[in-house]
N, C-alpha and C positions, 0 to 999 in steps of 0.2 A: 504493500500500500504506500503512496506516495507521499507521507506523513510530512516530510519536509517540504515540496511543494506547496501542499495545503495551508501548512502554517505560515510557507513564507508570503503565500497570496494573502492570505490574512490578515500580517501584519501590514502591508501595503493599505488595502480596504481602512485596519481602521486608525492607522496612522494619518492618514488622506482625510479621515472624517474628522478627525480631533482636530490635526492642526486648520482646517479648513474652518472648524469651528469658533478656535481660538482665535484665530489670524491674527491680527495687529496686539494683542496682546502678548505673546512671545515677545520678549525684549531682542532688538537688534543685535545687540552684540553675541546673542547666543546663536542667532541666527548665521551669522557670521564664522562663530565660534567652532562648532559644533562639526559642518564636511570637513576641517583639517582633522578632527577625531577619527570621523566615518575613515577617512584616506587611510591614517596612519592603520587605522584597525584591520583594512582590507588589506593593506603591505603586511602587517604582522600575519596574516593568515596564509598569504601566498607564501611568504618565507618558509612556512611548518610544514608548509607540502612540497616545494624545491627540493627540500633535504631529502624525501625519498627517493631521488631520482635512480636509476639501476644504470643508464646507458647513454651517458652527457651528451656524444656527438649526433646520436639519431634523434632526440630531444631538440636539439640548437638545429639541426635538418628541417626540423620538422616545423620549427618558430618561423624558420629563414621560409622557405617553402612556400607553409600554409598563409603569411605573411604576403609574400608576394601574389598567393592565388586573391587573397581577400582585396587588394590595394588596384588589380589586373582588372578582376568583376567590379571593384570600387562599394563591394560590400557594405559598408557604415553609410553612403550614402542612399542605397537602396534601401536599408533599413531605413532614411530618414524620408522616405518617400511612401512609404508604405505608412510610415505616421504621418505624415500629412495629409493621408485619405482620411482621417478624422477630420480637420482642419473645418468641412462647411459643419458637421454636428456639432463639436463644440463652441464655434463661434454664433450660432445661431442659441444654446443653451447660455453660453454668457451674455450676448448682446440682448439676450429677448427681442421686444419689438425694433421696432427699424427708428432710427431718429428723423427728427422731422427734420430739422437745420442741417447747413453743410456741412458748418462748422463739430456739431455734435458729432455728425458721420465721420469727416477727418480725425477727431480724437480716438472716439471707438475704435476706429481702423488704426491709429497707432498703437492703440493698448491690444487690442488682439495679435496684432505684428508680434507685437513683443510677448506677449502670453504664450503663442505656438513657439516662438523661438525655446523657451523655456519646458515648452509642455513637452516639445518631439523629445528635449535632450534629457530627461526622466523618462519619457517613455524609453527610450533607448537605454539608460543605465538599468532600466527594474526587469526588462522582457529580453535583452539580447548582448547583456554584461556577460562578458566571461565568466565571472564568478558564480551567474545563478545557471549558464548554458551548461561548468563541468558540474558543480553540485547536484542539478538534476540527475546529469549521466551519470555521475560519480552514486547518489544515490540507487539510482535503476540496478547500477553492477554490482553496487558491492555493500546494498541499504545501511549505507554511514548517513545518514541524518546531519550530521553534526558541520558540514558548511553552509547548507541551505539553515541552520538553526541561527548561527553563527549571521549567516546573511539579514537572516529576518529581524535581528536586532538593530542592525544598521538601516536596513529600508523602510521598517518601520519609524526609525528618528527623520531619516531622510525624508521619507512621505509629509511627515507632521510637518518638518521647516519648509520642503515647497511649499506645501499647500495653504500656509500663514499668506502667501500673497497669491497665489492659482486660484485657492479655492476647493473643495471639497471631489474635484472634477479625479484630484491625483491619487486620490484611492480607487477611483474603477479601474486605473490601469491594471488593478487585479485580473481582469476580464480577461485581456491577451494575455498577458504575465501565466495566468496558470492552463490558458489552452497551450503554451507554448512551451511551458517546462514539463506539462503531463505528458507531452507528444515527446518529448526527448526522455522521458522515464521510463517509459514504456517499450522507448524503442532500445534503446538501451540492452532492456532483458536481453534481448534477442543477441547481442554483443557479446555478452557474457561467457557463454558456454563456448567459444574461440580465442577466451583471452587467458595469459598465467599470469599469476604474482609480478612479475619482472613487467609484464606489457602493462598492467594496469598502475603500477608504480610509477612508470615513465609518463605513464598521461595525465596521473596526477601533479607529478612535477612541471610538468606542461601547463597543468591550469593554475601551478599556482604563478607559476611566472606572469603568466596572463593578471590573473588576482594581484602582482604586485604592480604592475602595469596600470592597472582599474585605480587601483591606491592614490597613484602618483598619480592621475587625471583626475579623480574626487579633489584631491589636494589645491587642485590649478597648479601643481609642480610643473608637470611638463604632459601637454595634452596628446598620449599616446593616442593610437587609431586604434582601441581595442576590438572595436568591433572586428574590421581587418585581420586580426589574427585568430581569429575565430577558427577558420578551416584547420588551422594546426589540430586542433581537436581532434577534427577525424581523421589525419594522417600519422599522428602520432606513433599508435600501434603498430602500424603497419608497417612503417619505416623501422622501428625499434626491430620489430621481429627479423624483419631483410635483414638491419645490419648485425642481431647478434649471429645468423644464420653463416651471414657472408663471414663473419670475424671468423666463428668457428673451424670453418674451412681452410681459413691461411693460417688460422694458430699452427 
């Protein structure tokens, strides 16, 4: 059962509702405060799953690779296009009725400008972040709970501080968030029963490299294209297995 999914959708929903509730009451400087925690907390997590790596060079293959496949298709941007297809629902659900004046229209249309700029970039941290794409899989193969657990503590703060100025809107991101990590849990299973200790080791080391990546972008450190390296995911294993085959051979 996809217990971590569930509860990380969860914390989304009702992070989304509180801080949407609360809005301007959260004091700014926490607001502020608060994603260099979220960052640092996603690096420490990536860090604890690096270390079990089994097979460095097909891992770093597999970054470089899957990297170049994601940056080739332009991945993070088609995910940002795919959230844009929300773009007339939401802006008709904040705008309500239509303004009478031009001048009203001109502002509306600034402030919704700038609410989708903010809304795509949470949708894309909550439904196609590294960290919640391996945790699913990672959950599906090998039901460790414990990053999607881990996750749901941070998306749920992060939820609540968007949505202090979004609006209560940042907790349905639930909706894709868990059609999209159930579909990777599920598929997952099927993974399983083709992979050993050594291949699922290397792909956690995979994710977490990724997860320290996500870190250092929550942070505004330095705005990695995580989405982009996403494909590493599913090439991980596979190269790991080739090259311990190949190694084998010439030992």
């Amino acid at each position: 059962m996809p217990i971590g999914v569930i509860i990380n959708a969860l914390s989304v929903l009702i992070g989304g509702l509180i801080g949407g509730f609360l809005g301007e009451k959260i004091p700014e400087r926490l607001r502020l405060a608060l994603p260099l925690t979220f960052g640092a907390a996603s690096m420490g997590m990536g860090v604890s799953y690096i270390v079990k790596i089994k097979v460095l060079p097909a891992v770093i293959l597999a970054l470089i690779i899957g990297s170049a496949i994601g940056e080739l298709i332009k991945l993070e941007d088609i995910i940002g296009k795919c959230a844009q297809s929300f773009r007339g629902p939401i802006e008709r659900l904040v705008s309500g009725k239509k303004n009478e004046s031009n001048e009203e229209v001109a502002v509306s249309s600034d402030s919704q400008n700038a609410f989708m700029e903010k809304f795509v970039g949470i949708l894309i941290l909550f439904c196609a972040s590294g960290t919640g794409i391996f945790g699913a899989l990672n959950e599906g193969m090998t039901g460790d709970h414990s990053i999607l657990f881990a996750k749901s503590i941070l998306d749920f703060f992060t939820a609540g501080i968007f949505a202090t100025s979004l609006g209560v809107l940042v907790g349905f991101i639930c909706i894709p968030q868990i059609i999209i990590l159930i579909g990777l849990f599920f598929g997952a299973t099927f993974i399983l029963p083709m992979t050993t200790p050594d291949l699922i080791a290397d792909f956690t080391a995979c994710g977490g490299i990724i997860m320290l990546a996500t870190g250092f972008r929550i942070s505004d450190i330095k705005i990695f294209p995580v989405a982009n390296m996403i494909p590493a995911l599913v090439i991980v294993m596979p190269i790991s297995y080739l090259w311990t085959n190949f190694y084998s051979l010439i030992a």
